[in-house]
SEKE-68828 format. One record per residue: z, x, y of N, C-alpha, C in turn; residue number from 0. Coordinates in Angstrom, 3 decimals. Layout:
BEGIN
<n_z: Z | n_x: X | n_y: Y | ca_z: Z | ca_x: X | ca_y: Y | c_z: Z | c_x: X | c_y: Y | rotor: NUM>
...
END
This chain:
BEGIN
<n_z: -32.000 | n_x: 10.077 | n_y: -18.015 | ca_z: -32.139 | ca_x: 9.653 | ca_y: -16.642 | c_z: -30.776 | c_x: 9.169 | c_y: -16.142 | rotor: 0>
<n_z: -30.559 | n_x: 9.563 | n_y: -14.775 | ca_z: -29.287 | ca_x: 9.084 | ca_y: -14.413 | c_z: -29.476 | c_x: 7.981 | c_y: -13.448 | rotor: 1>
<n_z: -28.435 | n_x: 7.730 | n_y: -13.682 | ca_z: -28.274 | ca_x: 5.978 | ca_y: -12.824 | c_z: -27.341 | c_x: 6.589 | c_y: -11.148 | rotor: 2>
<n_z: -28.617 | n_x: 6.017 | n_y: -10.332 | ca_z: -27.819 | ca_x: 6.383 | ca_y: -8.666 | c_z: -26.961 | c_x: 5.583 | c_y: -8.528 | rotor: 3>
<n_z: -26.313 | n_x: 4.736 | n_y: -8.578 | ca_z: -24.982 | ca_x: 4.198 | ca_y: -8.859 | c_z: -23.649 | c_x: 4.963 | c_y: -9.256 | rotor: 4>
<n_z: -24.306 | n_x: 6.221 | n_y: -10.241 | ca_z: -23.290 | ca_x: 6.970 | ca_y: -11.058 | c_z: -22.983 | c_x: 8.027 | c_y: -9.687 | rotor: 5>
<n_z: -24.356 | n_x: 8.770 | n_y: -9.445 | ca_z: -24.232 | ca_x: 9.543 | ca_y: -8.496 | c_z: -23.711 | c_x: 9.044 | c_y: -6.767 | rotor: 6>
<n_z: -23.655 | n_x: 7.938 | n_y: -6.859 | ca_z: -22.475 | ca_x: 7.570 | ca_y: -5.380 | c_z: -21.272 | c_x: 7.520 | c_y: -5.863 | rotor: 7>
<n_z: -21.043 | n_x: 6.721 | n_y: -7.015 | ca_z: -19.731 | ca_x: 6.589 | ca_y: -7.086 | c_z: -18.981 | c_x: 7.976 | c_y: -7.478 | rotor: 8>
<n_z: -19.437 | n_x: 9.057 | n_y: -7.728 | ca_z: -18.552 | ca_x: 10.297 | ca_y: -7.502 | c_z: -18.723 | c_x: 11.178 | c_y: -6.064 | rotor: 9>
<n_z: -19.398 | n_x: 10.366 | n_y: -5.453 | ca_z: -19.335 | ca_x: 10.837 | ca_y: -3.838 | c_z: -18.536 | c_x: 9.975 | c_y: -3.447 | rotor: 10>
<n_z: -17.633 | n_x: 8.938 | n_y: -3.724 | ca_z: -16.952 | ca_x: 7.934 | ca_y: -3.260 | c_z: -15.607 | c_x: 8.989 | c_y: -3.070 | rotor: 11>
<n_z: -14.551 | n_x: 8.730 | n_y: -1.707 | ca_z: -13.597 | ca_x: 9.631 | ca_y: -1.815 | c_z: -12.569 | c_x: 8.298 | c_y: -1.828 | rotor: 12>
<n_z: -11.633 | n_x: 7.662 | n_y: -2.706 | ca_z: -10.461 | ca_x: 6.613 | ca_y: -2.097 | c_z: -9.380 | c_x: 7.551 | c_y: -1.405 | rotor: 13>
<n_z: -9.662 | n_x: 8.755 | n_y: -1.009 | ca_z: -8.058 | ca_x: 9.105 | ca_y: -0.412 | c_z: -8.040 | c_x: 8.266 | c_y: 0.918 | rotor: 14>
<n_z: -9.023 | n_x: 8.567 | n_y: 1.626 | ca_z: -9.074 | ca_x: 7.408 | ca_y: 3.134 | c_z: -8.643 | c_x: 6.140 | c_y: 2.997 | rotor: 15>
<n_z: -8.802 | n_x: 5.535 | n_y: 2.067 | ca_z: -8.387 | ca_x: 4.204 | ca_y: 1.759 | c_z: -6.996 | c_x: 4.221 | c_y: 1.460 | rotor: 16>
<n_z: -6.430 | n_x: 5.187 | n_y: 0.760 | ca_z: -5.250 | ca_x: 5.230 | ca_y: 0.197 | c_z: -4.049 | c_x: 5.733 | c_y: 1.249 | rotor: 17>
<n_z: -4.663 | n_x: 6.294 | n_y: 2.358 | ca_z: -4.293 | ca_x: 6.688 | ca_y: 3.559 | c_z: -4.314 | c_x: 5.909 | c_y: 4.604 | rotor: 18>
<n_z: -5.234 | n_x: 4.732 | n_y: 4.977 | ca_z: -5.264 | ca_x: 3.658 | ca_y: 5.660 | c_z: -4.078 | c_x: 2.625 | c_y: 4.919 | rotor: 19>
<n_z: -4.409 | n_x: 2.463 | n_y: 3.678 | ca_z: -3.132 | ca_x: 1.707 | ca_y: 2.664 | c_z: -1.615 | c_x: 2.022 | c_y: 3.576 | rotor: 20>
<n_z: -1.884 | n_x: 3.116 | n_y: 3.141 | ca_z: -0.339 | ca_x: 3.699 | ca_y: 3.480 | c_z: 0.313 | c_x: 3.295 | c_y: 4.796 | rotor: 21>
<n_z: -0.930 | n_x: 3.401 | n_y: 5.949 | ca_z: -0.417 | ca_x: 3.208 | ca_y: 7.127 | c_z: 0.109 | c_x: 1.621 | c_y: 7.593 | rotor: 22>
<n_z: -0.935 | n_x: 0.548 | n_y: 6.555 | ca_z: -0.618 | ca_x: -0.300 | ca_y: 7.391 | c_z: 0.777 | c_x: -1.129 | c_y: 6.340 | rotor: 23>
<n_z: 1.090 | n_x: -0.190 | n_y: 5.158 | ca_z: 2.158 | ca_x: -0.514 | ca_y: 4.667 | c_z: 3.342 | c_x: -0.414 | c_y: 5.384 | rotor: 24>
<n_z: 3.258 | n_x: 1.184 | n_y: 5.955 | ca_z: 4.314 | ca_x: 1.541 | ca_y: 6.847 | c_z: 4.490 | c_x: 0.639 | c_y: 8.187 | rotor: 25>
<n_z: 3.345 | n_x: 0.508 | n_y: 8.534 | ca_z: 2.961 | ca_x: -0.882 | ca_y: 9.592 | c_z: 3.675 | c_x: -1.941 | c_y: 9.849 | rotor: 26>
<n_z: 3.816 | n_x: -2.655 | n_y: 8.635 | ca_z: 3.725 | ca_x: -3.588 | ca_y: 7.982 | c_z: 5.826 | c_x: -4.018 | c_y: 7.866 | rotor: 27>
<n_z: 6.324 | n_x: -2.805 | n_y: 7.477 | ca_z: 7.740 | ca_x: -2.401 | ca_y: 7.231 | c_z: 8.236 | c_x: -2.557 | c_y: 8.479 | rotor: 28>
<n_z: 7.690 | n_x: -1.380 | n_y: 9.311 | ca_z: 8.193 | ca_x: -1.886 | ca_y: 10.708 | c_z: 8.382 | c_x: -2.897 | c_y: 11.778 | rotor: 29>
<n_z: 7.455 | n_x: -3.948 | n_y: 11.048 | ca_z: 7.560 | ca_x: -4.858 | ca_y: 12.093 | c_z: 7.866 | c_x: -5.904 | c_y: 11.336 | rotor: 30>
<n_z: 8.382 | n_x: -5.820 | n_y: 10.315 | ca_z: 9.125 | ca_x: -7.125 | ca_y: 9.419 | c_z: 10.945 | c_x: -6.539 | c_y: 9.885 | rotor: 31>
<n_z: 10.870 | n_x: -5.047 | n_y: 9.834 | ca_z: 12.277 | ca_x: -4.576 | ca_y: 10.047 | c_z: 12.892 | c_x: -5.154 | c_y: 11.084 | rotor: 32>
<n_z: 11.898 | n_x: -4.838 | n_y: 12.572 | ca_z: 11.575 | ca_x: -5.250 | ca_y: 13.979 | c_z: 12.661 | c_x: -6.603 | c_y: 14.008 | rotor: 33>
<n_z: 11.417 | n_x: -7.724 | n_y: 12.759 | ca_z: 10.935 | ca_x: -9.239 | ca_y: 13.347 | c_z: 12.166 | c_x: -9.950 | c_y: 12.858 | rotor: 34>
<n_z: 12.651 | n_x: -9.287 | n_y: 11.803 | ca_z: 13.547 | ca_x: -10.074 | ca_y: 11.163 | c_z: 15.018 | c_x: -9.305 | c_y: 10.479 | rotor: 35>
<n_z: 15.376 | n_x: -7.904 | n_y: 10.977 | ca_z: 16.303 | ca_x: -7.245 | ca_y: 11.159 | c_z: 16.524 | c_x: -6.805 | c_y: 9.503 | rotor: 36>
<n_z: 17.245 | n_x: -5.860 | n_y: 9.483 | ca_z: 17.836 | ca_x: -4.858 | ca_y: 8.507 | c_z: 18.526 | c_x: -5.341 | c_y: 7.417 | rotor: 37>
<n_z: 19.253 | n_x: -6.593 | n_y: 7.928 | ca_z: 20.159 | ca_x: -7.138 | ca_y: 6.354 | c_z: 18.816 | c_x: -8.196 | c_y: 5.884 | rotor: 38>
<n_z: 17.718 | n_x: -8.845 | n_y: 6.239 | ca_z: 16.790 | ca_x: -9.297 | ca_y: 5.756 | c_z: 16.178 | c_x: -8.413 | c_y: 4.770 | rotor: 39>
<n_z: 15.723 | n_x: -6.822 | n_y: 5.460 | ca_z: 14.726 | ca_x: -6.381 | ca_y: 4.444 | c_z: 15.417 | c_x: -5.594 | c_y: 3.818 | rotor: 40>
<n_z: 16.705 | n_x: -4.995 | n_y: 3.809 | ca_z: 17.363 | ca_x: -4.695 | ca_y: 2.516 | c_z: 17.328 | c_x: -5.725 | c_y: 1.652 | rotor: 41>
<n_z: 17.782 | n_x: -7.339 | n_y: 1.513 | ca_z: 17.259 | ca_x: -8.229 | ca_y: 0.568 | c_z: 15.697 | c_x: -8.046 | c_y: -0.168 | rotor: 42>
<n_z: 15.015 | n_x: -7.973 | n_y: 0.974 | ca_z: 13.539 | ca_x: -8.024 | ca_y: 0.217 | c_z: 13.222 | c_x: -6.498 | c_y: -0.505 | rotor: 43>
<n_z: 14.151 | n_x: -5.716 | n_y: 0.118 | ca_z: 13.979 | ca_x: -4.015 | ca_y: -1.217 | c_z: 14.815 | c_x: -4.145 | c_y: -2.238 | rotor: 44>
<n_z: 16.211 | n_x: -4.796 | n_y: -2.222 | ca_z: 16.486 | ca_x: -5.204 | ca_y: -3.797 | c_z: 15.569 | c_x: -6.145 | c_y: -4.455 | rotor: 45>
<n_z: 15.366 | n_x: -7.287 | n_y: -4.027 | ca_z: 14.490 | ca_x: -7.928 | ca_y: -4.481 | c_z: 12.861 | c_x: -6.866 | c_y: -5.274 | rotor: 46>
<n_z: 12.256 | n_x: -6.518 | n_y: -4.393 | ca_z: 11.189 | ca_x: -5.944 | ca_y: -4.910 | c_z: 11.309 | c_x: -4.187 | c_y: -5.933 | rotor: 47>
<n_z: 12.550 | n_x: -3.542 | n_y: -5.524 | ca_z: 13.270 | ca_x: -2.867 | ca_y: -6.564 | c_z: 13.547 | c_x: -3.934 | c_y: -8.125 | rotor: 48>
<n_z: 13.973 | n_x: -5.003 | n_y: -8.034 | ca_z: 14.755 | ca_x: -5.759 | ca_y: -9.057 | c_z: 13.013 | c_x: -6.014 | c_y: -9.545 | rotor: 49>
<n_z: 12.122 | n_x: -6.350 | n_y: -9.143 | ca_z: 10.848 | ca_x: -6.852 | ca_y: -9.464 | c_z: 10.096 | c_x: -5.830 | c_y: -10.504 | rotor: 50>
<n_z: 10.266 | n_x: -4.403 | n_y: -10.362 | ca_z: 9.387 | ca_x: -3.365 | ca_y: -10.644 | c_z: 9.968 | c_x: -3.187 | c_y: -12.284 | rotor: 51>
<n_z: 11.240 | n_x: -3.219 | n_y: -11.813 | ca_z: 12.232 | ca_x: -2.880 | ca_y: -13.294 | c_z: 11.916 | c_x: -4.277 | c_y: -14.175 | rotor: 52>
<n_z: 11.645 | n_x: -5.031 | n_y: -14.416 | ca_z: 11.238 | ca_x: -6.353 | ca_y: -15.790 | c_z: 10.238 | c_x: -6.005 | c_y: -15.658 | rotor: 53>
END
């Protein structure tokens, strides 16, 4: 017997989610770029570059 739980969760699609993600990341970039200018968020991309690498 199968469990309907099993059978939604492979009707589940995350690309929409992963596509909404995306947007309000990009979102998100732009208006920090906007709010607080270019030599700010180059700091915060070394910073979060320097983060990924340890």
């Amino acid at each position: 017997m199968t469990d309907i739980t099993d059978d939604i969760a492979e009707e589940i699609s995350f690309q929409s989610y992963d596509d909404d993600l995306r947007l309000l990341l990009n979102l998100l970039h732009d208006v920090l770029h906007r709010e607080v200018g270019p030599n700010i968020m180059e700091k915060i991309e070394h910073t979060r570059t320097l983060s990924q690498t340890t």
